[in-house]
C-alpha positions as CSV (number, residue, x, y, z in Angstrom):
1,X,34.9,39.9,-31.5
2,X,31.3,39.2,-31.4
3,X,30.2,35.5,-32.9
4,X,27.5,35.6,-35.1
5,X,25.2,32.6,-34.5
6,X,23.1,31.4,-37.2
7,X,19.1,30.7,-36.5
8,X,19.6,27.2,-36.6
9,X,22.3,27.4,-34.8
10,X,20.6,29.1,-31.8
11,X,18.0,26.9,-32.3
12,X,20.4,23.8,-31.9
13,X,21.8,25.2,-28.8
14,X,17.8,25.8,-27.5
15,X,17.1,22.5,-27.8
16,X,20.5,21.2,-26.3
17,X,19.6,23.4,-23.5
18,X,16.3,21.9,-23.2
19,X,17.8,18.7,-23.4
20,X,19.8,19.2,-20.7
21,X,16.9,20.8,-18.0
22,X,14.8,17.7,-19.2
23,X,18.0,15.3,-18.4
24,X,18.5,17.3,-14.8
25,X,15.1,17.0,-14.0
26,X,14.8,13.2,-14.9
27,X,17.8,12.8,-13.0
28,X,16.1,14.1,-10.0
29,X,12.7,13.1,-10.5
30,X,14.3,10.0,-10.3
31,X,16.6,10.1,-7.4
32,X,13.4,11.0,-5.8
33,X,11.4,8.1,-7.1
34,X,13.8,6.1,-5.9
35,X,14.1,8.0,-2.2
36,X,10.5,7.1,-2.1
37,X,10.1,3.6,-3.2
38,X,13.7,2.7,-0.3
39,X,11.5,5.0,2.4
40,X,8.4,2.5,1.6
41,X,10.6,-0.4,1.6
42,X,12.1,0.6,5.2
43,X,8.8,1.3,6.6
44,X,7.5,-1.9,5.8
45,X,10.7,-4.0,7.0
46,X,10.5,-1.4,10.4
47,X,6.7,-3.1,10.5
48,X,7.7,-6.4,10.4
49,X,10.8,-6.1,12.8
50,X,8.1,-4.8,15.6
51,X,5.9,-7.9,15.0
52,X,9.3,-10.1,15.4
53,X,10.1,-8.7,18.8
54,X,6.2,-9.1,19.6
55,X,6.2,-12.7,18.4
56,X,9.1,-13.7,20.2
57,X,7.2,-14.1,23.2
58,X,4.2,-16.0,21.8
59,X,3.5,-19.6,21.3
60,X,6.4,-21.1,18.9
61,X,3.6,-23.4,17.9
62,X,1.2,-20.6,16.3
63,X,1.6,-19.0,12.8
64,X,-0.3,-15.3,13.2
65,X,-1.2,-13.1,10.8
66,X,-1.9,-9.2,11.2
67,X,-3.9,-6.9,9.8
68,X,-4.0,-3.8,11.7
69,X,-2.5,-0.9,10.6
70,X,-1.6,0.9,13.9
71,X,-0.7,-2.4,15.4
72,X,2.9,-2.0,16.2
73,X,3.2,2.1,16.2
74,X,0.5,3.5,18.3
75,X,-1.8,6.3,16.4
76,X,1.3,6.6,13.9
77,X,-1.3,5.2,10.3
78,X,1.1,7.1,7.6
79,X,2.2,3.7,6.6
80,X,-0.7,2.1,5.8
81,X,-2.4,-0.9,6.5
82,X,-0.7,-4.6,5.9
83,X,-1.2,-8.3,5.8
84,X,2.0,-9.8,8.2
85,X,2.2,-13.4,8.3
86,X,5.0,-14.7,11.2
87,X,5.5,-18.7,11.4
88,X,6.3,-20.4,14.0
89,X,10.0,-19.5,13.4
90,X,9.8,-16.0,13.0
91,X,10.0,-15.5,9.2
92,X,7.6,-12.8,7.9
93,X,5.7,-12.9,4.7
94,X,3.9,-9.4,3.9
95,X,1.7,-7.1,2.0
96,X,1.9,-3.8,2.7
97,X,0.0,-0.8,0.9
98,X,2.0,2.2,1.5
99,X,1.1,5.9,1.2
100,X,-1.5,5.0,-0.9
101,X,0.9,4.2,-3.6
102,X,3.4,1.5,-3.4
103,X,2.4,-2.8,-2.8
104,X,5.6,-3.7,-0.6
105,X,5.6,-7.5,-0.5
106,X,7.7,-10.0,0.8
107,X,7.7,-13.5,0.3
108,X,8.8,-15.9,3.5
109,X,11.8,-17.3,1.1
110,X,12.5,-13.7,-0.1
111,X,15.5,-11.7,2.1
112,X,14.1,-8.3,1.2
113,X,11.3,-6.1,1.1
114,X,10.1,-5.6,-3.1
115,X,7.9,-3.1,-4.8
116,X,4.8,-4.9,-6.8
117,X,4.1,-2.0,-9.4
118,X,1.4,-4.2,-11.3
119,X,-0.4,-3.9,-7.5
120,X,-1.8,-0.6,-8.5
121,X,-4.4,-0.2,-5.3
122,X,-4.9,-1.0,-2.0
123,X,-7.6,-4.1,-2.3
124,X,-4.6,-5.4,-5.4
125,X,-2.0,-5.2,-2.8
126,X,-4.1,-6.8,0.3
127,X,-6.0,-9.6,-1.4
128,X,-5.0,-13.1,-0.1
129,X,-6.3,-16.2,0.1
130,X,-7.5,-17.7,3.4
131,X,-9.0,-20.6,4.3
132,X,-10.9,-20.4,7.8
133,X,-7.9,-22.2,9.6
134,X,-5.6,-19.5,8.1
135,X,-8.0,-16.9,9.1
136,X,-8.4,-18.2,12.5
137,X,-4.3,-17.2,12.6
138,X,-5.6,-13.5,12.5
139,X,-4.1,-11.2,15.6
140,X,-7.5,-9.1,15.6
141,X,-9.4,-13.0,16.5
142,X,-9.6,-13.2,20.4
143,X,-9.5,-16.6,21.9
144,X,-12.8,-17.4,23.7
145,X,-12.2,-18.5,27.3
146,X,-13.8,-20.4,29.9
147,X,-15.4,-17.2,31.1
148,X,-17.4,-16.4,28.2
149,X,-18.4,-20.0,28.3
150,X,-16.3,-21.9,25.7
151,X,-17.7,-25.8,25.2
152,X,-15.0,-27.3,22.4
153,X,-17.9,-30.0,22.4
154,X,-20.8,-27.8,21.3
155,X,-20.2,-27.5,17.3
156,X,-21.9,-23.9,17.3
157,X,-19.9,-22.5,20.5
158,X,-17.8,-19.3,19.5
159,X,-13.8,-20.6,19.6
160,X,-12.7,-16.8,18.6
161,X,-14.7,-13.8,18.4
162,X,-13.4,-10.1,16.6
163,X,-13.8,-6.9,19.4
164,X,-13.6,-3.7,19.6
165,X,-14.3,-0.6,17.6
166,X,-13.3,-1.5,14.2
167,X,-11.6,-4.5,13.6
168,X,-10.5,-5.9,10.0
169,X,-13.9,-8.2,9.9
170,X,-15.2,-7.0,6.9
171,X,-17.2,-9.4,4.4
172,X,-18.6,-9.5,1.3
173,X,-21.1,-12.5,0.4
174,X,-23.1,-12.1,-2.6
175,X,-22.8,-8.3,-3.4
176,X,-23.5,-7.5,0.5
177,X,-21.3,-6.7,3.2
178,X,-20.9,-8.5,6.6
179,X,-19.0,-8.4,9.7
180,X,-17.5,-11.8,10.7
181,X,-18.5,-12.1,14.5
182,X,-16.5,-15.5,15.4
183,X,-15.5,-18.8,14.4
184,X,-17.3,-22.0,15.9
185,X,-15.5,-24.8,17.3
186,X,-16.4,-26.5,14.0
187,X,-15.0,-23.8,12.6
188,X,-18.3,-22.1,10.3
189,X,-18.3,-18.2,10.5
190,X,-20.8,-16.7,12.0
191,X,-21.6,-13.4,10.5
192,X,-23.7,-10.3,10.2
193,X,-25.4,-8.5,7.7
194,X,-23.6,-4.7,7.6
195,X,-25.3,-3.5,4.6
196,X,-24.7,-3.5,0.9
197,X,-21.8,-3.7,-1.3
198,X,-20.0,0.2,-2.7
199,X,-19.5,0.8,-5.8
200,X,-16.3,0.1,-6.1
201,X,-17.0,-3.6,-4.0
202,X,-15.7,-2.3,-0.5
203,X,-17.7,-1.7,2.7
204,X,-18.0,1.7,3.2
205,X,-20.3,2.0,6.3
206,X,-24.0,3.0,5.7
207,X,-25.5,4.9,8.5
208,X,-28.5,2.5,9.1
209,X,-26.0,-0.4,9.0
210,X,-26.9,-3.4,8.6
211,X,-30.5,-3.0,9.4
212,X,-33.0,-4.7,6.8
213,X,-36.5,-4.1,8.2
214,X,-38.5,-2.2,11.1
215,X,-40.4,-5.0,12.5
216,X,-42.4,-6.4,15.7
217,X,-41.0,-9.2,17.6
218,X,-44.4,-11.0,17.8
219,X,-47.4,-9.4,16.9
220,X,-49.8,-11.3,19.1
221,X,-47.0,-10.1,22.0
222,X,-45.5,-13.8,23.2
223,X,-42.2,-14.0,23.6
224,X,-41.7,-17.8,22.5
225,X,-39.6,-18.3,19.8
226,X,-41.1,-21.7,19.2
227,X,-44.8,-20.8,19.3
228,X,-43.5,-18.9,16.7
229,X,-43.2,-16.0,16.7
230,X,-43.6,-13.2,14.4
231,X,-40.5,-12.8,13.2
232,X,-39.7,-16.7,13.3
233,X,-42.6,-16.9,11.0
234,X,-40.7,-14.0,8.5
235,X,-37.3,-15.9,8.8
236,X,-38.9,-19.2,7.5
237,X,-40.1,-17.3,4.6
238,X,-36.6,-15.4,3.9
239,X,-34.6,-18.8,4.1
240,X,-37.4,-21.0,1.5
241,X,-37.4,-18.0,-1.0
242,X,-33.4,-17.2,-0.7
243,X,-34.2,-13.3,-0.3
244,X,-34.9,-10.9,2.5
245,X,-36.7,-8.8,2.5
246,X,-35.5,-7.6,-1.4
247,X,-32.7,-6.4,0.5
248,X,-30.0,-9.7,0.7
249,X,-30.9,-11.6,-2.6
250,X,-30.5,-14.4,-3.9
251,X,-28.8,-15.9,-0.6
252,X,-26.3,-18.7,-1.5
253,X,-27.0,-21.2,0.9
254,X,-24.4,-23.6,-1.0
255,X,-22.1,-21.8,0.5
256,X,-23.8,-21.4,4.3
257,X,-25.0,-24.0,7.2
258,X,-28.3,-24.1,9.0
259,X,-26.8,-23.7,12.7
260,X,-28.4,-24.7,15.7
261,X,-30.3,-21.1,17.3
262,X,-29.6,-20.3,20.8
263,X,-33.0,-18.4,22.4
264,X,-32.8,-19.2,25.8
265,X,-34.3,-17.4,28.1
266,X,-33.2,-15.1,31.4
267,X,-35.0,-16.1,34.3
268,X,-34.6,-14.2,37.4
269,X,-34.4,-10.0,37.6
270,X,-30.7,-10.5,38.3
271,X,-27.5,-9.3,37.4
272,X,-25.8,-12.0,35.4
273,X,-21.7,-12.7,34.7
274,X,-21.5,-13.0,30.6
275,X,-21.0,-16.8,31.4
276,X,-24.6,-16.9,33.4
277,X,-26.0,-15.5,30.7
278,X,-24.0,-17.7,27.9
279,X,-25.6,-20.8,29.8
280,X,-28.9,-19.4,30.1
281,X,-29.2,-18.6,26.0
282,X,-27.9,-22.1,25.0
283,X,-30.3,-23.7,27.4
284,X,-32.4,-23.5,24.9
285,X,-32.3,-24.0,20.7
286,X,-35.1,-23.6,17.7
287,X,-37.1,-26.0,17.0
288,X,-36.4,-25.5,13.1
289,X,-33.2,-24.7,11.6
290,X,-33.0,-21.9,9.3
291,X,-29.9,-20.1,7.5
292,X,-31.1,-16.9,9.2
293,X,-31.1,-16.4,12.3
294,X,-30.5,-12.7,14.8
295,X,-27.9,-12.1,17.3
296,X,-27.6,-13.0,20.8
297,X,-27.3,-10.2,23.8
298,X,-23.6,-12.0,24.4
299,X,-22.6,-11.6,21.0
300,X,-22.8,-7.9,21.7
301,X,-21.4,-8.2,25.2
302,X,-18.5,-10.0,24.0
303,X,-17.7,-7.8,21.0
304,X,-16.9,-4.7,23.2
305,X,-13.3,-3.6,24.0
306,X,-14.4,-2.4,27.3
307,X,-13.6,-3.7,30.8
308,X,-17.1,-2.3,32.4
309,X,-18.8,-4.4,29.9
310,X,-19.0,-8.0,31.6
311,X,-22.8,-9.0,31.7
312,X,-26.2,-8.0,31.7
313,X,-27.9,-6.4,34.2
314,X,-31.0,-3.7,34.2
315,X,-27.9,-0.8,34.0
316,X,-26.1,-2.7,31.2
317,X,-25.5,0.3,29.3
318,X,-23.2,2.5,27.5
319,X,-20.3,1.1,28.5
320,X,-21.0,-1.3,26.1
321,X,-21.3,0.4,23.2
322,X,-17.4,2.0,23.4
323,X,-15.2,0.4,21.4
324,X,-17.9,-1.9,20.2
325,X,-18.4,-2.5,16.6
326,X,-21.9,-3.8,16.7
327,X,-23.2,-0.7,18.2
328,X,-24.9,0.9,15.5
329,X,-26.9,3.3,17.3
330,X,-30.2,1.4,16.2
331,X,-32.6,-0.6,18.0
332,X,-31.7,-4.3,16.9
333,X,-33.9,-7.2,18.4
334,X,-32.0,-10.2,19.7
335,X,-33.0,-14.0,20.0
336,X,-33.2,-13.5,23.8
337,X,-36.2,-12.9,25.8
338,X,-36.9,-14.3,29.6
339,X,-39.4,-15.6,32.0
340,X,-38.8,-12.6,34.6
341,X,-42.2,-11.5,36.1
342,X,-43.8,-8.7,34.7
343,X,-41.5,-9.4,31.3
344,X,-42.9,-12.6,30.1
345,X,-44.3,-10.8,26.7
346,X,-40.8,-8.5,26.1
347,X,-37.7,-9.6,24.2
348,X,-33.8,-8.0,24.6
349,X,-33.8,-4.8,22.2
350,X,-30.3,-2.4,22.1
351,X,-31.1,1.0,22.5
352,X,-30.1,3.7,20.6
353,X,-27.8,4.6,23.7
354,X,-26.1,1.8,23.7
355,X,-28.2,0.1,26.6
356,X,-29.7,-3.3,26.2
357,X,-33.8,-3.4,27.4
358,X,-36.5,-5.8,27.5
359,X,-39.1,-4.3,25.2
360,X,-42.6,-5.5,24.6
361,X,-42.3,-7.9,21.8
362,X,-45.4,-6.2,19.7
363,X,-43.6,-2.7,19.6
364,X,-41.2,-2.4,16.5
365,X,-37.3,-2.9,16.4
366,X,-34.7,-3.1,13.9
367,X,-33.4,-6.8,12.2
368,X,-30.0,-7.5,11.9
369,X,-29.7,-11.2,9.9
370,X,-26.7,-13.6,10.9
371,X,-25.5,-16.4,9.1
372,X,-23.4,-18.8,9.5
373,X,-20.7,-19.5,6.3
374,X,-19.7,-23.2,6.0
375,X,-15.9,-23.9,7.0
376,X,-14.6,-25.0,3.8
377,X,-15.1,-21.3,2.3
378,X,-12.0,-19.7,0.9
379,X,-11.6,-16.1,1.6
380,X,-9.5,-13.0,-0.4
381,X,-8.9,-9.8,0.7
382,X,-7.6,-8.8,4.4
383,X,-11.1,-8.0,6.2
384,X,-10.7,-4.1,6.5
385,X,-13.7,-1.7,4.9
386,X,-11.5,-0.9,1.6
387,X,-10.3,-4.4,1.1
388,X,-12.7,-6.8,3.0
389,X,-12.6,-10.6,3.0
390,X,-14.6,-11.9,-0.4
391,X,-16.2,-15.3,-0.2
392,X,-14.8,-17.6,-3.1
């Protein structure tokens, strides 16, 4: 016997059917929201068990902080980057952004990993608030040795320094971006200018970096810094009028110290260990203080990852440049010149090949300003190029 189903009634059983595919959907759509959210919680707790067994064998008296997202797993980046805090007794605090959609946190008093859903992006989930003695707990900082000629008695000599390719040293002061490269033993910041701020207040990296002008070392070709020079001369004007160039304006100097600048000179046409050539530049400081000042040859020396990279000499050269964030593939003038025969009108330029040069101080190069941030700055963010460290 056939049943004879009325329009609404076939209707009704329509939308009960519906009901039903919506309810087995949500049902899985779930499950799987949930998969996902237990798979990003596991990834993050795998992270921080890898640090444990890797901070087991450190100091018990140091805190230290990651930030490197490949850290712990070789190339392996599908997790994300992270902010890991261990203390000194091993308990973790973290932030972790995780395939570009989940904040996993944990808290040191917390005994599991949680999901912050009102985190909604990666600079949400990694911003924290440093001071510089929390920063200085940062496993990309590398302690400064005797070798590299570390004086705890000189104010202005670098305590820990950021190397390689890419570290998290990302800054932003003032709506421009920086790289942080050390801490004093007075702990200010020394930092470099990397360019200007995206759109959406990262540090994506601009191809002429952070170059601000094409300019002569001296014009009248000395290579004093104190005569002054050229550039000297353009620095006094950048630090009375707080802008340089029109490119970094409005320069808050309440938040930045006027430093004591290193320009001493090389003296003999001979190879020189990274702590000859440490001694040699702070022989010698400005007679003025300004807030801007250039870098030094070592501060490019030390910054490289590279073994082969461990002085200056007439072949120091590309081995320098790998795994070297301040190569930029410009020509940047440092502080440095020297009294070598022949030389006493050039000044240290890098090349565009990564090789350091003296080059007559009245042909052109590219500037690079450094700066040095007081030590009572706070900082937010984790120092990478999508979430970099925001002066407060």
């Amino acid at each position: 016997m056939k049943i004879k189903l009325s329009p609404a009634e076939i209707i009704s059983i329509i939308i009960i059917f519906i009901i039903g595919i919506i309810w087995v959907i949500s049902i899985g759509v779930d499950f799987h929201e949930k998969k996902k959210r237990n798979e990003a919680k596991n990834i993050a707790y795998s992270i921080s068990e890898s640090a444990k067994l890797t901070h087991m064998g450190m100091n018990k008296n140091e805190t230290v902080t990651y930030t490197e997202e490949s850290y712990f797993d070789g190339n392996d980046r599908s997790h994300g980057p992270f902010i890991l805090t261990l203390d000194k007794y091993g308990n973790a605090s973290m932030d972790m952004w995780v395939n570009s959609q989940y904040c996993v946190t944990k808290k040191v008093t917390d005994t599991e990993f949680h999901i912050d859903d009102t985190k909604t992006s990666e600079q949400m989930c990694l911003t924290k608030e440093n001071t510089v003695t929390e920063l200085l707990t940062n496993e990309n900082l590398v302690n400064d040795t005797e070798k590299t000629g570390l004086d705890l008695n000189n104010p202005w000599a670098m305590k820990k320094y950021y190397v390689g390719k890419n570290p998290s040293n990302y800054l932003i002061l003032n709506r421009s971006c920086y790289r942080i490269v050390g801490i004093t033993s007075n702990n200010s910041i020394k930092i470099v200018y990397d360019g200007p701020v995206s759109d959406n207040t990262t540090c994506t990296p601009a191809s002429n970096k952070g170059v601000i002008a094409e300019l002569v070392w001296d014009e009248t070709g000395s290579n004093d810094w104190n005569k002054p020079a050229t550039l000297k001369n353009l620095i006094a004007i950048w630090d009375t009028d707080k802008n340089v160039n029109n490119i970094i304006q409005s320069l808050d100097v309440e938040k930045l110290v006027q430093p004591n600048w290193y320009i001493g000179k090389t003296k003999d046409n001979k190879n020189l260990t990274l702590k000859e050539l440490i001694m040699l530049e702070r022989s010698v400081t400005s007679k003025d203080s300004y807030y801007i000042g250039l870098l030094n040859v070592s501060d490019y020396l030390k910054a490289s990852s590279n073994i082969a990279c461990d002085g200056l000499n007439k072949d120091t050269k590309k081995e320098c440049m790998v795994d070297n964030y301040l190569y930029d593939g410009n020509e940047i003038w440092f502080f440095n010149t020297t009294e070598i025969q022949n030389y006493q009108n050039h000044a240290y330029q890098l090349q565009k090949n990564g090789s350091i040069k003296l080059k007559a101080t009245t042909t052109e190069g590219d500037v690079r300003p450094v700066l040095y941030l007081k030590n009572t700055v706070t900082l937010t963010g984790s120092g990478r190029s999508s979430s970099p460290y925001i002066v407060s």
